[in-house]
N, C-alpha and C positions, 0 to 999 in steps of 0.2 A: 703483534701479528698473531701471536698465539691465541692473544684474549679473542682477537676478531674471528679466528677460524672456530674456537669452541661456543661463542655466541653463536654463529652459523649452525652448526652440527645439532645445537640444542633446539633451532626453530625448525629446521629439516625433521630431524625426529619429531617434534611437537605436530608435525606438518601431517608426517608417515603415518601416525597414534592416530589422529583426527580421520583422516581417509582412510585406514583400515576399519572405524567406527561403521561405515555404511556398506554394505553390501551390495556392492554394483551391480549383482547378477540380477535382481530381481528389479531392476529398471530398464525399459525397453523404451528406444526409440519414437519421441510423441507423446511419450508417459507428461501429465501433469502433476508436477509436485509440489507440496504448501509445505511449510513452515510457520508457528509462531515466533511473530520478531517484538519486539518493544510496547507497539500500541494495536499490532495487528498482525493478521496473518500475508506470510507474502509469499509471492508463486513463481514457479520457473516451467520453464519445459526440458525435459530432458533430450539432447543431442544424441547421446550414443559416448564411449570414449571418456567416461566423469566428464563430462561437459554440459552445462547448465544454463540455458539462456533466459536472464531473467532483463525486467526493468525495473530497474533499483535508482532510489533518488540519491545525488551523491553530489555535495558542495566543493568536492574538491577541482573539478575540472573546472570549476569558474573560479578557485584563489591560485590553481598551478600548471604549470605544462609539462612537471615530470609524467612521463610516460608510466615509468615504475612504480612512483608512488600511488597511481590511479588505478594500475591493477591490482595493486593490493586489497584485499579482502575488506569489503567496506562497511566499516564498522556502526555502529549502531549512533555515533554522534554524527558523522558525516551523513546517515541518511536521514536522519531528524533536521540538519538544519537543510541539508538537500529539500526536502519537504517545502519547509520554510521559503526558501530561495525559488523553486518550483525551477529546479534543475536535476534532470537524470539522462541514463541512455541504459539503451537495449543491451548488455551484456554478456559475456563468458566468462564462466569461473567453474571452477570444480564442485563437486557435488556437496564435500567438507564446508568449501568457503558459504557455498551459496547457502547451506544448513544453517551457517553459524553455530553451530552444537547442540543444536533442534534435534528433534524427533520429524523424521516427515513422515507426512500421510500420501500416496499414490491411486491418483484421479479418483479424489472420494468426491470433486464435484460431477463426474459424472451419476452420481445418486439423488445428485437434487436440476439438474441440466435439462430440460425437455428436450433438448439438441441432440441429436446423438453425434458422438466425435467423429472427425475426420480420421483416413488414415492418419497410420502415423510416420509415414515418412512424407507427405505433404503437411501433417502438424510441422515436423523436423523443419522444412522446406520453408513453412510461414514464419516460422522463430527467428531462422537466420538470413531472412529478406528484410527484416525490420532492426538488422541491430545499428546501432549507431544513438546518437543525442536524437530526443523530443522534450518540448515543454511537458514538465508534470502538474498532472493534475490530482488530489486529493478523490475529487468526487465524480470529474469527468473521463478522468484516463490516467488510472493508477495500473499495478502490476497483473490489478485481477481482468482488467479489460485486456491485459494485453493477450496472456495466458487463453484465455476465453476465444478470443479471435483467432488465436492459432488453433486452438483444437475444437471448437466447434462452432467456429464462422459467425459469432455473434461479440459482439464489443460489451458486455456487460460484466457489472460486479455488485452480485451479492452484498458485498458487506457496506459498499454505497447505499442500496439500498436498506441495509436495516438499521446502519445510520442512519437514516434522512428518515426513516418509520417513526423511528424512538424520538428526533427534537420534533417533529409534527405532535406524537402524541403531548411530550410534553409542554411545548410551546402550544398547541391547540387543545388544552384541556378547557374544563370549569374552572379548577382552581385560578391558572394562568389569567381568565379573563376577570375573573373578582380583584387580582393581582394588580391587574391594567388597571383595571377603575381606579380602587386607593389608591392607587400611584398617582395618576391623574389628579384627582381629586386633592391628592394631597398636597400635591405639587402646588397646584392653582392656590390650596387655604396659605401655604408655606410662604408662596409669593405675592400673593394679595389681587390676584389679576383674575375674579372671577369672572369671566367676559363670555359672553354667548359662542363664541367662535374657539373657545378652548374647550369649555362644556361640551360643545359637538364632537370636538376632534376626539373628545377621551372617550363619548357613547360612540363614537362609529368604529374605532380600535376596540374597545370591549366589546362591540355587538359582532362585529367580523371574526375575532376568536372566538366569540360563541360561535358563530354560524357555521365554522370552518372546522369543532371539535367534533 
């Protein structure tokens, strides 16, 4: 009993240390806040009260139906394979959890946004009409689409987009379609099946990444 309450007091204080780390006075209501997390940056809106509404992937509510254990601050293996599984929801966590030990930056997408933001207590207002479970998606509706649509009424994300820039240039280079060909080609010597109907197939995948670089 002893051991249990001194484990308790150590994660309580662990708890105290991490939420005294942020400075609550200089988040206001509607504020959009990032974080980098593992393979990206991830965003919440701030409520008012250390409260944080984000959409976080999290595989846990499809292996459990502890209540407890889903609030728990969700760690960085449960949102990779959440990912994976293309399971999340709209949440509430403290300003600590939702950090995870980050540094955050506040509404620096409003410097790149041609939108100007809503208020901030209709931001507040759209964060917490949407919390619950949605399918996740990586490139159609991840954390930054959601963020985006509360505070400035458009469903987009940047960092989709400069994904999907960078495999175009690289999937739609020169090199890429020289790439295609030998492959092609090499395919067909390797398998012995030069036949008019492969020969085509490999010039019209080379010529279409050329045409597309």
């Amino acid at each position: 009993m002893f051991l249990y309450q001194l484990v308790n007091l150590f994660f309580a204080a662990s708890k105290n240390e991490d939420d005294c780390k942020y400075d609550l006075s200089q988040y206001k209501r509607g504020d959009l806040l990032e974080v980098p997390r593992t393979l990206f940056t991830h965003f919440g809106i701030y409520l008012g009260d250390n409260r944080v509404a984000h959409f976080i992937p999290d595989i846990l509510p499809a292996i459990s139906k502890s209540k407890s254990a889903i609030a728990k601050m969700v760690t960085n293996t449960r949102l990779i394979l959440g990912v994976i599984a293309k399971v999340a929801s709209v949440r509430v966590d403290s300003v600590a959890d939702f950090a995870y030990g980050s540094e955050i930056l506040v509404n620096h997408t409003d410097q790149v946004c041609s939108q100007p933001p809503l208020d901030g207590d209709e931001v507040g207002r759209r964060a917490e009409k949407l919390l619950g479970s949605f399918t996740y998606s990586l490139l159609w509706y991840n954390c930054e689409h959601y963020v985006m649509f509360c505070r400035y009424g458009v469903a987009v994300s940047y960092q989709t987009y400069q994904f999907c820039t960078t495999v175009r240039r690289i999937v739609c280079s020169k090199t890429s379609t020289c790439l295609a060909a030998l492959c092609g080609l090499g395919t067909m010597l390797y398998l012995g099946s030069v036949t008019p109907l492969a020969v085509l197939l490999t010039f019209l995948i080379s010529f279409t990444i050329w045409m597309a670089a």
